[in-house]
N, C-alpha and C positions, 0 to 999 in steps of 0.2 A: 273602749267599745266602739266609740265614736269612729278611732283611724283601725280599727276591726272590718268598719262597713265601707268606711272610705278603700277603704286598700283591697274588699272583695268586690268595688263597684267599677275601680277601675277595674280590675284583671277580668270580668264580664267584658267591659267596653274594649280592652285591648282582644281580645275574644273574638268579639263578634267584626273588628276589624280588621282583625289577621281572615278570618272565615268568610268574610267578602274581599280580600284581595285574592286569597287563591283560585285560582280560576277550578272548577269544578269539572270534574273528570265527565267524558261524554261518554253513553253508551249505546254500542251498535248491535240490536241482536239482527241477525244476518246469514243466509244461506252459501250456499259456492257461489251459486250464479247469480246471484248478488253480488256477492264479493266480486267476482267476473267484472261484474255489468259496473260496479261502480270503478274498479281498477281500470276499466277501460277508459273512461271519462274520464279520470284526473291523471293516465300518463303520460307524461312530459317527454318520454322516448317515443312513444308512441306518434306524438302530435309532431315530431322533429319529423318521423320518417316519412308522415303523409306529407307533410311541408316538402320536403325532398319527393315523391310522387307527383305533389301539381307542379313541383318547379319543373321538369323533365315531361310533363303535359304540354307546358306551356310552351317550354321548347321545341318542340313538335311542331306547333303551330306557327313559331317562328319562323320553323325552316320551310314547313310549306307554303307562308307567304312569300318567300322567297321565288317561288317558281309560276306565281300570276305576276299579271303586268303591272310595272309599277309605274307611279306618276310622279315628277318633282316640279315646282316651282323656281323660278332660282329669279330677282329680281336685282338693280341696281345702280347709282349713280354715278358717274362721272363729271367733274370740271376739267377742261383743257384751258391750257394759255392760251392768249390771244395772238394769234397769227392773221398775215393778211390774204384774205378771200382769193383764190385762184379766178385770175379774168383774163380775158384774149380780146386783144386790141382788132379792132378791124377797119375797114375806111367809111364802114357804116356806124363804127362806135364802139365803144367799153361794153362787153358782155361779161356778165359773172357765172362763170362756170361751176363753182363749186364756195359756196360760201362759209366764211369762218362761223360754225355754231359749239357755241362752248358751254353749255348744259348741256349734259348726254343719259336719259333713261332708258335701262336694259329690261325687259322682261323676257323671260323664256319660260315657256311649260313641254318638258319633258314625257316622253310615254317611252316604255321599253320593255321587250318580251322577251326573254329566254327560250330559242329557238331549240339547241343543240348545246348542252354542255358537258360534251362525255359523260353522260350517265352518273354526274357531280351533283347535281342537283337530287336528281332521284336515289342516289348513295345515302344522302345526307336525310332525306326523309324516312331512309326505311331504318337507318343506323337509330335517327332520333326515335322513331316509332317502338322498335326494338328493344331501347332503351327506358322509356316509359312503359314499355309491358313488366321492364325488370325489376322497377322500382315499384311499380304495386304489387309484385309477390314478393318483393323485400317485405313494401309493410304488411304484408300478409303474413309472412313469417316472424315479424315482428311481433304480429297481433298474437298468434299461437304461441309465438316465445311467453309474452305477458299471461295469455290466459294458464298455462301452464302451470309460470311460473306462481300464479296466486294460486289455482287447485291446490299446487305444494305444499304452498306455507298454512293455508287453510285448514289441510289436513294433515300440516305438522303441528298446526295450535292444536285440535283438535286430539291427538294423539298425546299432547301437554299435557292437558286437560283432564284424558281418561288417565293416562300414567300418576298426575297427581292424584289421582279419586282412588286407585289403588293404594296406591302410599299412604292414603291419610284414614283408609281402611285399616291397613295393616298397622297403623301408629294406636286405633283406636283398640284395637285385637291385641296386640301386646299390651297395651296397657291395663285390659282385662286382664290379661294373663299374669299381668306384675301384681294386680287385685289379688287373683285368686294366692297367690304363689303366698302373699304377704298372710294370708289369713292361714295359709297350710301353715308359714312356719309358725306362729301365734300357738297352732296347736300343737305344734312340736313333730310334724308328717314331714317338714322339708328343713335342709340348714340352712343356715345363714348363707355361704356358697352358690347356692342352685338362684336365688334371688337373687344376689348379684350378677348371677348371669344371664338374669331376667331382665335387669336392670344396662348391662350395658347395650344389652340387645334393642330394651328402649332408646336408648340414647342413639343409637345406629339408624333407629329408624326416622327418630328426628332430626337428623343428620340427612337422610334421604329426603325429607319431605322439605328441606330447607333447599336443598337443591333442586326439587320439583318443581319450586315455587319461581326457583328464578329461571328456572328452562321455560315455564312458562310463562315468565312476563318476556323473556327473549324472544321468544317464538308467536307472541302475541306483537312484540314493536317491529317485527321484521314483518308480519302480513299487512299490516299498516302501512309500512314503507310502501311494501308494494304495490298496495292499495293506491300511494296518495294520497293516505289522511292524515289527522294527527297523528304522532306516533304515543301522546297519551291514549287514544279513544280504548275505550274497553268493549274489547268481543265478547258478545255472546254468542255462540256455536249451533247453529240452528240446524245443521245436516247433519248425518249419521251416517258410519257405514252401514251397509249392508250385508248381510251372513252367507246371500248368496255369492256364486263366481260368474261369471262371464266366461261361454267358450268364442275361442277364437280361431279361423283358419288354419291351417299350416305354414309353416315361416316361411317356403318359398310362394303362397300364394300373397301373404302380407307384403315381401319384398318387392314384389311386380306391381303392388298396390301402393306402397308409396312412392316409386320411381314416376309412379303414372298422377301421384295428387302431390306429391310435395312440392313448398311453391321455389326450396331453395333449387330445386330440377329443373322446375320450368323458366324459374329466373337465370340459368346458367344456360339454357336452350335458345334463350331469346339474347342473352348476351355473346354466345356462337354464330348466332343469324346477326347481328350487328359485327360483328369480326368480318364474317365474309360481306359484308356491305361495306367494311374499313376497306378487306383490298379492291373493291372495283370503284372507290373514292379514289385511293391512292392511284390507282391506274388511267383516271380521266385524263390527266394532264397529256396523256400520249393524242388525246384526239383535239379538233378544232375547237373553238367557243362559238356560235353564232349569235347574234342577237338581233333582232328586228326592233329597230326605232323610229321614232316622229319628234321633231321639235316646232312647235309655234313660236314663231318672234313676234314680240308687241313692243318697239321701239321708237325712240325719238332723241335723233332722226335714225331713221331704219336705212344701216349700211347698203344694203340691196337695193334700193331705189336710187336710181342719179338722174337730175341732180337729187343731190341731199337737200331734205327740209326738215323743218325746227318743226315736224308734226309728228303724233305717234301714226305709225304703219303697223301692219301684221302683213308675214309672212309667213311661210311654211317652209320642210322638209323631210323627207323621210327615205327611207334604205335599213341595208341587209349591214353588217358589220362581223368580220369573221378575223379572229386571232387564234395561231396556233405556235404553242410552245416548241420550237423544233429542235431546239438543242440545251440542255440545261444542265451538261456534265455527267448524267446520270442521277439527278436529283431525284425524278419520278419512279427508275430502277430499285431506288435504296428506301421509299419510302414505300414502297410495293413489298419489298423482304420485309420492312419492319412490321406491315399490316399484318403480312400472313404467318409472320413468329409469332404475334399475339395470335393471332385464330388456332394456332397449334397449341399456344398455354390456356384458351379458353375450354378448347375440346380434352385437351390433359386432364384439366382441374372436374370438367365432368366427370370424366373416369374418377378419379378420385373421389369425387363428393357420392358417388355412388357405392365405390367400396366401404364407405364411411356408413351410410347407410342401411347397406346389407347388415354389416358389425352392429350396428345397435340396434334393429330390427331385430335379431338373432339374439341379440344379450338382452332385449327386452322382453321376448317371447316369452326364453329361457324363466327368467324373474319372475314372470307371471303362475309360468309353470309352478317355480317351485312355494312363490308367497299364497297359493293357492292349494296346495299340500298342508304348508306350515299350519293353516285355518287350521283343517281337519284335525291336524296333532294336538295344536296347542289347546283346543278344544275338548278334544278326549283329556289330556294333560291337567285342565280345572277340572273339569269332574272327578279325577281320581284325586286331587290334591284338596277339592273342599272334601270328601268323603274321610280320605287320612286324617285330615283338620279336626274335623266331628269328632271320630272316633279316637283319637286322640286326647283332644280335651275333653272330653267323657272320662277317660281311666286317670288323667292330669287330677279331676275334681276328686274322682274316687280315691286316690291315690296308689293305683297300681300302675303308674309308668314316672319316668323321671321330668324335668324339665326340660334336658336337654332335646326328648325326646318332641317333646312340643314347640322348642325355636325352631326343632328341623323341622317339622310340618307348617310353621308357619313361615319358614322362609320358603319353602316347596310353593306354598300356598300362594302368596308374595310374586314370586318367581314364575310361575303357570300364568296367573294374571298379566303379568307385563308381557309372557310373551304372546300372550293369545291378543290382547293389544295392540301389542306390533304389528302382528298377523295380519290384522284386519287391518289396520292402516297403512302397512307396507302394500299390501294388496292394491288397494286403494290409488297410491303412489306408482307402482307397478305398471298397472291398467294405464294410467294419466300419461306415464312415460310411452308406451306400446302406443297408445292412440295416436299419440303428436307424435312418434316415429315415423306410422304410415301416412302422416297428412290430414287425420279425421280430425 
């Protein structure tokens, strides 16, 4: 009795130690735009591509400091060997003309302005500018890509969810039906036969509902992913569809509407205005450079002054300074074709990215169209299959129809449900697709 309590006292204590290491599952009940709001905060794509945004800001900045005046400092020492002093003999005496000073400090400060640099300078900031326009409708695109992509998953947990709640209706409904079947044969109303095919039909159904079960733990670890939480957390599903439709324009006024807000257009608009800023970079080199400059000297001894002394001085100077590339093989010719091949692959790829567009504008319209049909059928389709259902199993109890006749109403029954489900959630999906087509 004694190793009776010993041996139920551990297996408590191993219990309650196993039940505090596992970590405890979290749960989220949670809307779309929740979901949204929280998938936007913890994505790690997301945070790469605004990173990629301010880096391409910054360089912006870069390059327009480039084109105000800039200042440099430039200081520095020298020792010389000892050599002897320059002196001129005369009948009046030894004069030292130029004496040996062997400690030598440089200072210079620099100033220099960018007068005229073939349109090299201003290439470069409107190329950089252009550039940074493209990378914030990247992450803008980026951003729509993620919200999207969580609606999705949202309302494919969602869609798990209702399709389990079917299935495990219809697990409780056949087993009714293996109840009743079981008592019909007792009285001798049905064979042995007809319940066994009551009976496999249960088995089928828990066979469905086993698969329900892991559709929606999948479907539940993939909107976490995308979430950026744990991929234990448990959802709970707080939006619903709705039974109504959403009307929408005509597909050619949709298509002129996302050419006009989609940011992957306007990021290809602003990467064709940087193309043609490439060829009138590449084209500078054919003109002059000018630059206006000033230097201050602060030295000791300061070469400008003779004689030379072991003091600091400050001097000046300033001027115009003009370089012109005049012959360079054809360098600036070749890198002029190479600029404007790209501006003809940037303007291509618009055409392209447009035809792409139109295409799934058009196949998504289409979808909407017809997942917005499927509602009204699959709708009508329950109503007549829970009514066959009833009446059905009414004449089942009575005993004037067979069993087989009752697995067909309840798989009908089964069947109407999942797709009036779909319906509404493909809808759902549909719409999410159509809107981030146009840009909205």
């Amino acid at each position: 009795m004694k190793n009776f309590s010993l041996k139920a006292l551990l297996i408590i204590i191993y219990t309650i130690l196993i039940t505090g290491l596992i970590p405890a599952q979290e749960k989220l009940s949670i809307t779309v735009e929740e979901a949204i709001d929280l998938g936007l905060k913890n994505s790690k794509t997301l945070n790469s591509s605004l990173a990629r945004w301010k880096s391409s800001e910054a360089k912006l900045k870069e390059v327009n400091a480039s084109r105000l005046p800039s200042l440099k400092v430039s200081a520095g020492y020298t020792r010389l060997s000892k050599v002897d002093p320059f002196n001129i003999t005369t009948p009046f005496g030894v004069f030292e003309i130029s004496p040996s000073i062997l400690d030598n400090y440089q200072t210079k400060l620099t100033l220099a302005q960018p007068l005229f640099t073939g349109f090299r300078l201003k290439s470069s900031s409107d190329i950089a500018e252009y550039s940074a326009n493209a990378s914030q409708e990247d992450f803008n695109k980026d951003k729509n890509e993620l919200v999207f992509n969580i609606r999705n998953g949202y309302w494919g947990l969602f869609k798990a969810q209702q399709i389990k709640k079917v299935i495990d209706e219809n697990v409780l409904q056949v087993n009714a039906h293996l109840t009743d079947a079981q008592n019909l044969l007792n009285q001798g109303m049905l064979t042995n036969n007809d319940v066994l095919k009551i009976e496999v039909q249960y088995n089928d159904a828990l066979l469905r509902q086993i698969d329900a079960n892991n559709n929606l733990e999948l479907a539940m670890i993939a909107l976490n992913s995308t979430m950026g939480i744990p991929l234990s957390t448990k959802i709970e599903i707080e939006s619903s569809t709705g039974k109504t439709t959403e009307w929408f324009d005509e597909v050619d006024v949709l298509v002129k509407r996302a050419f006009d807000r989609r940011s992957e257009v306007k990021s290809a608009n602003y990467r064709i205005q940087a193309s043609e800023s490439g060829v009138t970079l590449a084209q500078s080199t054919w003109y002059p450079q000018i630059f206006l400059f000033s230097n201050l000297y602060y030295s000791r001894p300061n070469q400008r002054i003779v004689p030379a002394k072991d003091q600091f001085k400050e001097t000046w100077d300033a001027g115009v300074s003009l370089s012109w590339d005049v012959w360079n093989w054809l360098s600036t010719s070749y890198q002029t074709q190479q600029a404007e091949a790209n501006l003809i692959q940037t303007q291509e790829g618009l055409g392209i990215l447009k035809d792409a567009i139109t295409l799934e504008v058009t196949q998504n319209y289409l979808t909407v169209n017809q997942n917005t049909r499927k509602i009204e059928i699959s709708e009508i389709g329950v109503k007549q299959a829970e009514e066959n259902m009833r009446i059905t199993s009414e004449r089942f109890k009575q005993g004037l129809t067979t069993s087989s006749e009752v697995i067909d109403a309840e798989v009908a029954l089964l069947q109407a449900k999942t797709n009036y489900t779909n319906s509404l959630v493909d809808y759902e999906l549909s719409k999410a697709k159509l809107e981030k087509s146009i840009g909205k």
